[in-house]
Every structure is written in structure tokens, then in C-alpha cells.
mmJSON file of the N, C-alpha and C atoms, coordinates in Angstrom:
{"data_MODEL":{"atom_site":{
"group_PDB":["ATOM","ATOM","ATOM","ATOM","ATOM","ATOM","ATOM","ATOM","ATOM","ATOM","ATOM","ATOM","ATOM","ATOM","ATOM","ATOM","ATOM","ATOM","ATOM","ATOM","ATOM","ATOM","ATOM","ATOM","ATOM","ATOM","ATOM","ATOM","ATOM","ATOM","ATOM","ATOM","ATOM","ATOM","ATOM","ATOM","ATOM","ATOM","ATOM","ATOM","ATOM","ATOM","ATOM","ATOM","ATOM","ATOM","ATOM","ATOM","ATOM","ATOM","ATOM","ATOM","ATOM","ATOM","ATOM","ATOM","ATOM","ATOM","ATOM","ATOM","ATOM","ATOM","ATOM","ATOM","ATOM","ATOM","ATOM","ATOM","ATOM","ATOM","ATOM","ATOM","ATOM","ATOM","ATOM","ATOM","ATOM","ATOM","ATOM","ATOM","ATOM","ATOM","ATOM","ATOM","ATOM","ATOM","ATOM","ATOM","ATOM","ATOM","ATOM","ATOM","ATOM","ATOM","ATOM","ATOM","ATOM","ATOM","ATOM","ATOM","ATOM","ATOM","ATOM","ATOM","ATOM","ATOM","ATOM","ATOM","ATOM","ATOM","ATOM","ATOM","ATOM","ATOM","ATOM","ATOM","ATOM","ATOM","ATOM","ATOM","ATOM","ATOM","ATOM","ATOM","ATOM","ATOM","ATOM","ATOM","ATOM","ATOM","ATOM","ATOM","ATOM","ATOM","ATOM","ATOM","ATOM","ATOM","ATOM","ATOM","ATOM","ATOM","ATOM","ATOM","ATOM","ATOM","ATOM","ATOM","ATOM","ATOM","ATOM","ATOM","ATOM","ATOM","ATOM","ATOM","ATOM","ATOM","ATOM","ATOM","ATOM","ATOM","ATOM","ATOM","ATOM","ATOM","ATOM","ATOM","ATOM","ATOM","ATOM","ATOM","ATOM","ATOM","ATOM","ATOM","ATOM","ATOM","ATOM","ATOM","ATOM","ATOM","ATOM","ATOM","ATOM","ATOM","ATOM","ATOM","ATOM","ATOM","ATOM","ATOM","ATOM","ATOM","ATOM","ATOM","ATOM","ATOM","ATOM","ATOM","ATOM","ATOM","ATOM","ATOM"],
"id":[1,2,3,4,5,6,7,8,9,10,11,12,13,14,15,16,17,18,19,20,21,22,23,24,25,26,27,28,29,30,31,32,33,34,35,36,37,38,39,40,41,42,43,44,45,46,47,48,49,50,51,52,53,54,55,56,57,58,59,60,61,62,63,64,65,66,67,68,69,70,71,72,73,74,75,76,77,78,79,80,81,82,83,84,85,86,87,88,89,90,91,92,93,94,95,96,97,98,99,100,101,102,103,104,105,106,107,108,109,110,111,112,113,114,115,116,117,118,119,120,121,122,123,124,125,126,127,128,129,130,131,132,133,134,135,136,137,138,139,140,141,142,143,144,145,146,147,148,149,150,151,152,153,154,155,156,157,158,159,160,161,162,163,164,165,166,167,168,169,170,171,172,173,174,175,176,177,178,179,180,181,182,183,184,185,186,187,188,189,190,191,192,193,194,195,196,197,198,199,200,201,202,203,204],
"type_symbol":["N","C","C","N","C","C","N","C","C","N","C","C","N","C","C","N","C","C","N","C","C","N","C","C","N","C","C","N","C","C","N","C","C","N","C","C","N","C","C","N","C","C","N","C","C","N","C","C","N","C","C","N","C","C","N","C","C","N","C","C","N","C","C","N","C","C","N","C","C","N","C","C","N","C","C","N","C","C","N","C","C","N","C","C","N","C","C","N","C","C","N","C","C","N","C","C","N","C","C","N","C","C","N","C","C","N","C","C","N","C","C","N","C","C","N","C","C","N","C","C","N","C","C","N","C","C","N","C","C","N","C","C","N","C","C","N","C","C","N","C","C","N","C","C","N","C","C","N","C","C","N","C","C","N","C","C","N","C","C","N","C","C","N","C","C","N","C","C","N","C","C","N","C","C","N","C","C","N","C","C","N","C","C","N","C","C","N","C","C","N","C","C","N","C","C","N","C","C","N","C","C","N","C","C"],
"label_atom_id":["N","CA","C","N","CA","C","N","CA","C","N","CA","C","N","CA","C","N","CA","C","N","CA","C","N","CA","C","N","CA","C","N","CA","C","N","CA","C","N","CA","C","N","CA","C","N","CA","C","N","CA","C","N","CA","C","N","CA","C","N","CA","C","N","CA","C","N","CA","C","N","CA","C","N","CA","C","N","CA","C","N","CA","C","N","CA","C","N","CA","C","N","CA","C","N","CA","C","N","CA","C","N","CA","C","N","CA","C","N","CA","C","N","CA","C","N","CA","C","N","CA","C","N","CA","C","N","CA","C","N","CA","C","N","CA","C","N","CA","C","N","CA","C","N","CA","C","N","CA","C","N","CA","C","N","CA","C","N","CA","C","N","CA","C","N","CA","C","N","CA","C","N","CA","C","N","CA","C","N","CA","C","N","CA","C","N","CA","C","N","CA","C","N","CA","C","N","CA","C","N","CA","C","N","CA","C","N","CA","C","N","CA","C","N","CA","C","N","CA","C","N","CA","C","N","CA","C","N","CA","C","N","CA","C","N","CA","C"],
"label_alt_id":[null,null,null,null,null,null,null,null,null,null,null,null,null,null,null,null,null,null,null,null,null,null,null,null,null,null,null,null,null,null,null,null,null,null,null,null,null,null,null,null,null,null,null,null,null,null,null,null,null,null,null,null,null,null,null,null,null,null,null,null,null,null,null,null,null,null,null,null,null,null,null,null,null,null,null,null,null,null,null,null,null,null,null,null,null,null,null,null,null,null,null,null,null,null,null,null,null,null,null,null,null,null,null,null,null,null,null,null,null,null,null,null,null,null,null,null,null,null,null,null,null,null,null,null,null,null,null,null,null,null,null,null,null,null,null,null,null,null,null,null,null,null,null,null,null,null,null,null,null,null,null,null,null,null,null,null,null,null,null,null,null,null,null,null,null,null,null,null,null,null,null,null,null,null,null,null,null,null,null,null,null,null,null,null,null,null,null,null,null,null,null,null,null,null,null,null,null,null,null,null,null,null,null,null],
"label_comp_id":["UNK","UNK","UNK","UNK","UNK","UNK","UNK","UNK","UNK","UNK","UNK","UNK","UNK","UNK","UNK","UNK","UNK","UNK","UNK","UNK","UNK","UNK","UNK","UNK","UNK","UNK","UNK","UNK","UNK","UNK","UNK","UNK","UNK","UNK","UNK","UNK","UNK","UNK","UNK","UNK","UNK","UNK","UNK","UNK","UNK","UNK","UNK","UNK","UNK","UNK","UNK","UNK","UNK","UNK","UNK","UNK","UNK","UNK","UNK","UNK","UNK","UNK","UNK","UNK","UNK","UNK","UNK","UNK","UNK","UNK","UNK","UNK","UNK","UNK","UNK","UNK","UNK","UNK","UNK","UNK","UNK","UNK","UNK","UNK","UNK","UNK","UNK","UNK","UNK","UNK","UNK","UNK","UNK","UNK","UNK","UNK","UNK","UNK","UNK","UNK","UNK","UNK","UNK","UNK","UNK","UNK","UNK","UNK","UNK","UNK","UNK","UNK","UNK","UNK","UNK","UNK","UNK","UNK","UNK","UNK","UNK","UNK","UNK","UNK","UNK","UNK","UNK","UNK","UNK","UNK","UNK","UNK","UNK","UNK","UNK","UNK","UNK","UNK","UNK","UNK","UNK","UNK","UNK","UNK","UNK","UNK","UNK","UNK","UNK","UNK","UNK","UNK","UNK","UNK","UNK","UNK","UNK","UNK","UNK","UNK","UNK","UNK","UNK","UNK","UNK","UNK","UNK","UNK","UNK","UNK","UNK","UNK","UNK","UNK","UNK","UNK","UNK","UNK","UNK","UNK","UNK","UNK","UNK","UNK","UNK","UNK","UNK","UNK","UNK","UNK","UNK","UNK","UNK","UNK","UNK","UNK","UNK","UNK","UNK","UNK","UNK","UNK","UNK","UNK"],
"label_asym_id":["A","A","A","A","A","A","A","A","A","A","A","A","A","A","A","A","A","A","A","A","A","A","A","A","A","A","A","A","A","A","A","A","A","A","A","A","A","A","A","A","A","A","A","A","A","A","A","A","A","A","A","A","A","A","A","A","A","A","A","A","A","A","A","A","A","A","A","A","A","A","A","A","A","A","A","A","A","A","A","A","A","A","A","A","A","A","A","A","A","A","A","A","A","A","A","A","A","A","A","A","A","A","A","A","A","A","A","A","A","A","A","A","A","A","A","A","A","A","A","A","A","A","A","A","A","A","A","A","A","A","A","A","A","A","A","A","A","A","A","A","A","A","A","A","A","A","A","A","A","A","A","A","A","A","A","A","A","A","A","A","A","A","A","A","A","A","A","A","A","A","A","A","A","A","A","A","A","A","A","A","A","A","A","A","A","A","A","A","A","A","A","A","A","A","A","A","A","A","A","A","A","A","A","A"],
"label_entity_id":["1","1","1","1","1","1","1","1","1","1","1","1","1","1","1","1","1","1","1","1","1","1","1","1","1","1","1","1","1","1","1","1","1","1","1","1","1","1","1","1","1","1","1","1","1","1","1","1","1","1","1","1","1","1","1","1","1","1","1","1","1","1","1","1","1","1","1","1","1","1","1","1","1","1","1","1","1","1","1","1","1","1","1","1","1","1","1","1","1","1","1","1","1","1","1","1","1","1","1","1","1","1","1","1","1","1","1","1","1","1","1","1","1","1","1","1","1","1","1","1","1","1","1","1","1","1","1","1","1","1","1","1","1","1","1","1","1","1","1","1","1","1","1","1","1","1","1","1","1","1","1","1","1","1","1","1","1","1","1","1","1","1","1","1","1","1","1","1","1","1","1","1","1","1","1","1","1","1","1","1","1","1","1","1","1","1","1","1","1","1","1","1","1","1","1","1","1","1","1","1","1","1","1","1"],
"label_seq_id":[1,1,1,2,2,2,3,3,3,4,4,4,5,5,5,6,6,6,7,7,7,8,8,8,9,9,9,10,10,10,11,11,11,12,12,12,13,13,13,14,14,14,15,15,15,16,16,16,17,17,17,18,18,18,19,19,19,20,20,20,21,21,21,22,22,22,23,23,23,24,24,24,25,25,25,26,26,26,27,27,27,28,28,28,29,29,29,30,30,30,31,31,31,32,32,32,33,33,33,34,34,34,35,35,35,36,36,36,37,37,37,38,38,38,39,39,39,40,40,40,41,41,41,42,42,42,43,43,43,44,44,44,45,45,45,46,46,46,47,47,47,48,48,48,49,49,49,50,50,50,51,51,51,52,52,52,53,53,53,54,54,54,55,55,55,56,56,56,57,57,57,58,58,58,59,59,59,60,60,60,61,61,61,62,62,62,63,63,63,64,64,64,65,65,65,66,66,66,67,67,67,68,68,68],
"pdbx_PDB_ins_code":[null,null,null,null,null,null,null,null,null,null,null,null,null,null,null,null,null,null,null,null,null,null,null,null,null,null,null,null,null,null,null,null,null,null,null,null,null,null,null,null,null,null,null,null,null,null,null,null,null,null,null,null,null,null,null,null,null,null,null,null,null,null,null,null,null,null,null,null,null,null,null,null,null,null,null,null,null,null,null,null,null,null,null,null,null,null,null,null,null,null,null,null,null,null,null,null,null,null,null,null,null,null,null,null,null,null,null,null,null,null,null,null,null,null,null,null,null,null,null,null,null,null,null,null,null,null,null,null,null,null,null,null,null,null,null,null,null,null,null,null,null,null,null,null,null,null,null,null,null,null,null,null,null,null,null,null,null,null,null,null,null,null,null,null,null,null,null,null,null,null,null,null,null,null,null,null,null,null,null,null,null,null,null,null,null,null,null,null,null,null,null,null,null,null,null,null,null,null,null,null,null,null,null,null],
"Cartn_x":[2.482,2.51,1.602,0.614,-0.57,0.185,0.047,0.769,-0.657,-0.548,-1.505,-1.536,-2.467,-2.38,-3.896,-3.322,-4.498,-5.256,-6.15,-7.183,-7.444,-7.724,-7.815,-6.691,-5.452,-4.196,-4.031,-3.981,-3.716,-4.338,-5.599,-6.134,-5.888,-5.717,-5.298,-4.142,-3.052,-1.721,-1.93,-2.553,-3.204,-3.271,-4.431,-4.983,-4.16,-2.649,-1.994,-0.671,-0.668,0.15,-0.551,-2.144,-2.58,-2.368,-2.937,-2.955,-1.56,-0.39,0.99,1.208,0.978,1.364,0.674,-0.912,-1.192,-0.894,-0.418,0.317,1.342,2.425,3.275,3.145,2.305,1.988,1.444,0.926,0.872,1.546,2.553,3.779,4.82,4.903,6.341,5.405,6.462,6.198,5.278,4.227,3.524,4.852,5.608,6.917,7.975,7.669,8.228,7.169,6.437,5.569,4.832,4.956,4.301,5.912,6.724,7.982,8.131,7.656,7.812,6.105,5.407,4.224,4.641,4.929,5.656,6.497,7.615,8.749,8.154,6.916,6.448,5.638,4.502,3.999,4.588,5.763,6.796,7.169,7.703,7.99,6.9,5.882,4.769,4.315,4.365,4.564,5.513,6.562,8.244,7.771,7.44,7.458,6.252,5.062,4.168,4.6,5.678,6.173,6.823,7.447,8.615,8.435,6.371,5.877,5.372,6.189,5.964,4.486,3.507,2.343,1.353,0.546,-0.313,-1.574,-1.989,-2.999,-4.553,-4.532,-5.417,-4.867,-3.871,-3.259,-3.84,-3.099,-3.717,-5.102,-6.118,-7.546,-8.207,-7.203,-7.306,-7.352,-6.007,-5.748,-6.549,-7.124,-7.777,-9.108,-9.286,-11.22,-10.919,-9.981,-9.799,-9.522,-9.157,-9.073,-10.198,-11.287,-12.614,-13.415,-13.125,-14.368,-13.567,-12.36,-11.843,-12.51],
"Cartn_y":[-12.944,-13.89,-13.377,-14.316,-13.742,-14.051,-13.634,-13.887,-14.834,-16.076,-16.751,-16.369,-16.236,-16.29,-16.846,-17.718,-17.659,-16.701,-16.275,-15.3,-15.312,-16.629,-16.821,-16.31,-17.192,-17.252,-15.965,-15.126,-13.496,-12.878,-12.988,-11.962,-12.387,-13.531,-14.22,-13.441,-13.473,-12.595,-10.621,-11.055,-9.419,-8.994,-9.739,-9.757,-9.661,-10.949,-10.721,-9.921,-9.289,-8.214,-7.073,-6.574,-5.318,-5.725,-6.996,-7.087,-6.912,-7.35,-7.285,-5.9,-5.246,-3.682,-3.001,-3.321,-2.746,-2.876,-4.194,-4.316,-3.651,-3.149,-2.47,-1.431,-0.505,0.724,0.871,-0.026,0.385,0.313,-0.893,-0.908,0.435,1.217,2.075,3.391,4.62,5.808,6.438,7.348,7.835,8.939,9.116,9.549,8.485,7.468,6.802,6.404,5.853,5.347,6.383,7.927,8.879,9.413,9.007,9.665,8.502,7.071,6.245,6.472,6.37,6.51,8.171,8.897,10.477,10.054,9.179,8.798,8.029,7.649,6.447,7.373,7.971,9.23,9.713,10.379,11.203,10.501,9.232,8.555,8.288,8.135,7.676,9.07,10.092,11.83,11.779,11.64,11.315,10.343,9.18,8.404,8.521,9.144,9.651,10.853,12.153,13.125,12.264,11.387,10.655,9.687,9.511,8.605,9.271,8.868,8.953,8.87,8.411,8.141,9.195,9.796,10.994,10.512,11.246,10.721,9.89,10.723,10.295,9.559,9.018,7.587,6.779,6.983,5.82,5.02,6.408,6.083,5.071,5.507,5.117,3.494,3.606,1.918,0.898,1.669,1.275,0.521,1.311,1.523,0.728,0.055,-0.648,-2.273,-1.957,-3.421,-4.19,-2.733,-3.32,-3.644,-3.323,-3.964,-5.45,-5.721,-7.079,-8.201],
"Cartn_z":[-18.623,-17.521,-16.405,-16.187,-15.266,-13.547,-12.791,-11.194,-10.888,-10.221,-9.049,-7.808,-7.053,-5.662,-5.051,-3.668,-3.066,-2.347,-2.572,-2.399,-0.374,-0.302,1.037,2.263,1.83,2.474,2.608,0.912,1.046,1.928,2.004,3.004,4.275,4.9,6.182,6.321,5.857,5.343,5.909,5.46,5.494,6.515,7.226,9.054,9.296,9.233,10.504,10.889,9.562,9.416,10.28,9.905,10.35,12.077,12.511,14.293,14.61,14.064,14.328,14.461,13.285,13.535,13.89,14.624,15.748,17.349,17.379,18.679,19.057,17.477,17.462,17.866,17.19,17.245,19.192,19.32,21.038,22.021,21.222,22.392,21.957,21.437,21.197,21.289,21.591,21.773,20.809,20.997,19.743,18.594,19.097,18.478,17.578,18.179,16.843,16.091,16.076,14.848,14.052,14.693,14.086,13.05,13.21,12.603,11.253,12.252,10.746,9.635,9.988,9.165,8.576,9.023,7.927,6.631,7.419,6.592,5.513,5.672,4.894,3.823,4.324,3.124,2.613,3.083,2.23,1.286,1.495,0.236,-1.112,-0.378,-1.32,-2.163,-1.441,-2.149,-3.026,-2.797,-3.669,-5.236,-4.303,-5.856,-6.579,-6.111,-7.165,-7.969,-7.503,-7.998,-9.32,-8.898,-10.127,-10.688,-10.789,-11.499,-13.242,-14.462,-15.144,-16.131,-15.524,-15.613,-15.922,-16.556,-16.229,-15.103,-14.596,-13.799,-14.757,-15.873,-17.559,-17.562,-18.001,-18.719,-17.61,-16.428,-15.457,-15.352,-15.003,-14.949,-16.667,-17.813,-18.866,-18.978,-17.995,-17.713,-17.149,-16.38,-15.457,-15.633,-16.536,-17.112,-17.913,-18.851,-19.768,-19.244,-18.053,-17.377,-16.498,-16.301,-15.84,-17.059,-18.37,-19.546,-20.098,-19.349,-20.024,-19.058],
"occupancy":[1.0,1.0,1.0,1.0,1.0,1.0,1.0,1.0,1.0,1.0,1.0,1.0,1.0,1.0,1.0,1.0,1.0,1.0,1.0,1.0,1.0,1.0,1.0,1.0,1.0,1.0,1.0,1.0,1.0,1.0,1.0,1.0,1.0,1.0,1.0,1.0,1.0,1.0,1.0,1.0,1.0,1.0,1.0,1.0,1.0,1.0,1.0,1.0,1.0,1.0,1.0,1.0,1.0,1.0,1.0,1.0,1.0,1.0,1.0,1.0,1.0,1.0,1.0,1.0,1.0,1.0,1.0,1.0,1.0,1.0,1.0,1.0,1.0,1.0,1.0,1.0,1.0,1.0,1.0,1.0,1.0,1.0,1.0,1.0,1.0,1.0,1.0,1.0,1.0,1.0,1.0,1.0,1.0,1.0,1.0,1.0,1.0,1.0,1.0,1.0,1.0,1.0,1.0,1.0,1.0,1.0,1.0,1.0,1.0,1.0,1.0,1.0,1.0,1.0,1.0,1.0,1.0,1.0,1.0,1.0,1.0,1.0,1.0,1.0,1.0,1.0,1.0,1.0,1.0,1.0,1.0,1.0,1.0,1.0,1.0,1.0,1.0,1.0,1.0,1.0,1.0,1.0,1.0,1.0,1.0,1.0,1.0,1.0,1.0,1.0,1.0,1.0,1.0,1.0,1.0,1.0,1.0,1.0,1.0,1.0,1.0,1.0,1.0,1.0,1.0,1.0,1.0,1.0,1.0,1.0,1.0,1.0,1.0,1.0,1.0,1.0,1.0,1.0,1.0,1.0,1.0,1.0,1.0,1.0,1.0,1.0,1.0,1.0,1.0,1.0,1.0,1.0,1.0,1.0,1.0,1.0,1.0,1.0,1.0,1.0,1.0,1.0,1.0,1.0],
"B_iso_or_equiv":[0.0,0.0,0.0,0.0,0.0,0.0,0.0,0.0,0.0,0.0,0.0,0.0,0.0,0.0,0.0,0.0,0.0,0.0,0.0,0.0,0.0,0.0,0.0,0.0,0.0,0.0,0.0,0.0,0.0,0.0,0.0,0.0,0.0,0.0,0.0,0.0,0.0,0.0,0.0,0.0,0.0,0.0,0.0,0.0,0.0,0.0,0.0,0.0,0.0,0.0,0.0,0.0,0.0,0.0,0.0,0.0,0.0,0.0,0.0,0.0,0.0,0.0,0.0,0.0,0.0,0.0,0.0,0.0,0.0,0.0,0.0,0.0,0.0,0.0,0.0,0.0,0.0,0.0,0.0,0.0,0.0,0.0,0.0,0.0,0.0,0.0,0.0,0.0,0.0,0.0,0.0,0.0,0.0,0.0,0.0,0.0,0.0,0.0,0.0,0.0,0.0,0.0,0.0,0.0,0.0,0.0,0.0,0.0,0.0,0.0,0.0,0.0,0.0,0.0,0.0,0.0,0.0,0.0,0.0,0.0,0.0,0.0,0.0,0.0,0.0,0.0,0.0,0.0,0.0,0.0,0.0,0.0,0.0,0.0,0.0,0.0,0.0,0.0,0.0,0.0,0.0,0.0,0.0,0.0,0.0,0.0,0.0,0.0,0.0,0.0,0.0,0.0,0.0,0.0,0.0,0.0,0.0,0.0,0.0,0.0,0.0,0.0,0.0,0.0,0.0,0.0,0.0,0.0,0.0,0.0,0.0,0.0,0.0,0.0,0.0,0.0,0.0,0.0,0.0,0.0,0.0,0.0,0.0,0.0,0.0,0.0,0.0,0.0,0.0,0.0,0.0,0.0,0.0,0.0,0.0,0.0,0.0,0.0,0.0,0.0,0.0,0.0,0.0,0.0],
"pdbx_formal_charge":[null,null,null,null,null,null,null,null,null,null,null,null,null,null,null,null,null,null,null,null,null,null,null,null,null,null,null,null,null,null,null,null,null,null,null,null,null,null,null,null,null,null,null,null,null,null,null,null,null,null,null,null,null,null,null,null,null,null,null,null,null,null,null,null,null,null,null,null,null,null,null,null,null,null,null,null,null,null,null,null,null,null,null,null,null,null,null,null,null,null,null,null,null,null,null,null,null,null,null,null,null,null,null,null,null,null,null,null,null,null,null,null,null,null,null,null,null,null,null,null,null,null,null,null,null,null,null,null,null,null,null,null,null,null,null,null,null,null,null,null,null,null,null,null,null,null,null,null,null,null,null,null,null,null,null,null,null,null,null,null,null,null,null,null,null,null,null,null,null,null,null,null,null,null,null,null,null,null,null,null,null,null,null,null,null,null,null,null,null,null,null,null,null,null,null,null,null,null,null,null,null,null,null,null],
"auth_seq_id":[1,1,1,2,2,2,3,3,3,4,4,4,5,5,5,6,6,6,7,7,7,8,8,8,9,9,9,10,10,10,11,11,11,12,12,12,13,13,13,14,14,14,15,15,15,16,16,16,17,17,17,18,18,18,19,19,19,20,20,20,21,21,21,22,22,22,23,23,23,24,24,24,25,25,25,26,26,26,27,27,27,28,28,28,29,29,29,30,30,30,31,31,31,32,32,32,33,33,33,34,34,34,35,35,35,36,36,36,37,37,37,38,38,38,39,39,39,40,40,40,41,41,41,42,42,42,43,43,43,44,44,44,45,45,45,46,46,46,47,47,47,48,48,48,49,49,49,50,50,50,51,51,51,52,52,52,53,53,53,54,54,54,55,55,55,56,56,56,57,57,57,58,58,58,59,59,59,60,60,60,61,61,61,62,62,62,63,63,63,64,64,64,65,65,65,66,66,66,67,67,67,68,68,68],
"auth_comp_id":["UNK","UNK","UNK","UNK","UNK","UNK","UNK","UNK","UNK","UNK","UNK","UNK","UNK","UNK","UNK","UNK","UNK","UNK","UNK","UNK","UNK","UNK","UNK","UNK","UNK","UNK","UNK","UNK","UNK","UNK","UNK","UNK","UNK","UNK","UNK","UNK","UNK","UNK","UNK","UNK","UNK","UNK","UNK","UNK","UNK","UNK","UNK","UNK","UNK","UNK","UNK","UNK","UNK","UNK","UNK","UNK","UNK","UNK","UNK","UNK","UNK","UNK","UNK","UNK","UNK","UNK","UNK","UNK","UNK","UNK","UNK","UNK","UNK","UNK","UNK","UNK","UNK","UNK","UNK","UNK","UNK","UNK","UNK","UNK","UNK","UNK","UNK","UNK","UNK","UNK","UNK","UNK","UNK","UNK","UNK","UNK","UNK","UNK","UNK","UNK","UNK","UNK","UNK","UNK","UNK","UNK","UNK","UNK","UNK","UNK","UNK","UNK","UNK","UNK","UNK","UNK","UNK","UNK","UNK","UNK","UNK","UNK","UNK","UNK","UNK","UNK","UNK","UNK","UNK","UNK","UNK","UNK","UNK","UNK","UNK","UNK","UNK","UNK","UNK","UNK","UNK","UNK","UNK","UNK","UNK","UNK","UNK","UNK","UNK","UNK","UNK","UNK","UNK","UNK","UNK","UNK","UNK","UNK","UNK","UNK","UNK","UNK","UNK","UNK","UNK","UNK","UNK","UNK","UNK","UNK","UNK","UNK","UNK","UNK","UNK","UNK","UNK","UNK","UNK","UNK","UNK","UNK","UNK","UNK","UNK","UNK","UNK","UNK","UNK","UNK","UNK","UNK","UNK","UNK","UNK","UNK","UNK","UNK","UNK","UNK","UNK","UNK","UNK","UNK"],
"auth_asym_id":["A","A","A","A","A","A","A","A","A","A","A","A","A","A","A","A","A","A","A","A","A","A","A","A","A","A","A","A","A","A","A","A","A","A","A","A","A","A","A","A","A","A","A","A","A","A","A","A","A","A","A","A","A","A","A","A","A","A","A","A","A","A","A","A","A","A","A","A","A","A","A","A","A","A","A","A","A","A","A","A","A","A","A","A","A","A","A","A","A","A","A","A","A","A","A","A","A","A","A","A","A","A","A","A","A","A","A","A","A","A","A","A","A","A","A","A","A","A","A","A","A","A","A","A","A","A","A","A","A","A","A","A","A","A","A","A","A","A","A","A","A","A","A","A","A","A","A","A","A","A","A","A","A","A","A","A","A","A","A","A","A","A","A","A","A","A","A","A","A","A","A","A","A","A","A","A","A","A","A","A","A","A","A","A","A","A","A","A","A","A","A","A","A","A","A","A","A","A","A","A","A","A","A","A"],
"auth_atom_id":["N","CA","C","N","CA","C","N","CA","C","N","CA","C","N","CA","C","N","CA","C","N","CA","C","N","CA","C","N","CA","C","N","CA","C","N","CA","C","N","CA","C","N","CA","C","N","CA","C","N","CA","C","N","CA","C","N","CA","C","N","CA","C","N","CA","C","N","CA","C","N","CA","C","N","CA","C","N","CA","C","N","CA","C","N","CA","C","N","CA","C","N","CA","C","N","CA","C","N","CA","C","N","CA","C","N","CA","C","N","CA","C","N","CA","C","N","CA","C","N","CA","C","N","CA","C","N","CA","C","N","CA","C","N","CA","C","N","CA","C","N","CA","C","N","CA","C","N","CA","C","N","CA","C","N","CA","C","N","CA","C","N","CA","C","N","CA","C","N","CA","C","N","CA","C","N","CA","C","N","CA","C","N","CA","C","N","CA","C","N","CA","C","N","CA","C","N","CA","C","N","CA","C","N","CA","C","N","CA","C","N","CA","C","N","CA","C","N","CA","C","N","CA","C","N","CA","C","N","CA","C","N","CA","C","N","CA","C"],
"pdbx_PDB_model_num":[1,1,1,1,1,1,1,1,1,1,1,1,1,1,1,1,1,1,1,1,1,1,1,1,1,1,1,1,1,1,1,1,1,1,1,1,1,1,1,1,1,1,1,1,1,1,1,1,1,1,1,1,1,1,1,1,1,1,1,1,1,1,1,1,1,1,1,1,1,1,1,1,1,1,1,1,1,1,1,1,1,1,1,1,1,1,1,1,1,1,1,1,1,1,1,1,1,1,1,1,1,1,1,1,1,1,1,1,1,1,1,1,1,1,1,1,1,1,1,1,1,1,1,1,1,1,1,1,1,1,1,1,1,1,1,1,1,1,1,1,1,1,1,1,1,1,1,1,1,1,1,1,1,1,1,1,1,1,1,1,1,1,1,1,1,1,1,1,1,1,1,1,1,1,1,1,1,1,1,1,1,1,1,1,1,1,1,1,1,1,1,1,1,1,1,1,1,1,1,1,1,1,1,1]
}}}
């Protein structure tokens, strides 16, 4: 099952997420948003540790989906 999306809308989507959470980021202390962007790597450290994947398999995948 292939997913659709509009290409356009998405990236519109996109924008107004990044201007939103840069308004954010200027209205609040450099102490909180520096504690949430940590909390946020750490996780992304975490679930690459407990990604079953080899980093080979991946790139494998990868390269196989740019010659289709």
C-alpha cells in the first residue's frame, strides 16, 4: 500500500510548523527549549541504539530504492 500526499500542502505544513517553533523558541527561556531539544536527541540516540537495522542493511535499502 503506497501512502498519497500532497507535495505542496506538505511542505506549506512544514513552513508553518518551523515559523511556529521559532516564535516559540524566542518567546521561552533559552533553558527550556535547550532542555527540550536534549530530551529530544537523547531519544533519537536511544532509538537508534534499539534499532535493529545494521547501518549496511539500511544504506542497502536505500540504494535499492533509488534504482526502482
Amino acid at each position: 500500500m503506497e501512502l498519497k500526499y500532497d507535495k505542496g500542502k506538505n511542505q506549506k505544513e512544514r513552513k508553518e510548523f518551523i515559523h511556529y517553533y521559532a516564535r516559540w523558541v524566542k518567546s521561552v527561556p533559552n533553558e527550556v527549549w535547550s532542555r527540550q531539544q536534549a530530551e529530544l536527541i537523547d531519544s533519537f540516540i536511544l532509538n537508534a541504539k534499539n534499532f535493529k537495522m545494521t547501518a549496511e542493511k539500511y544504506l542497502e535499502m536505500v540504494a535499492q530504492r533509488r534504482i526502482k
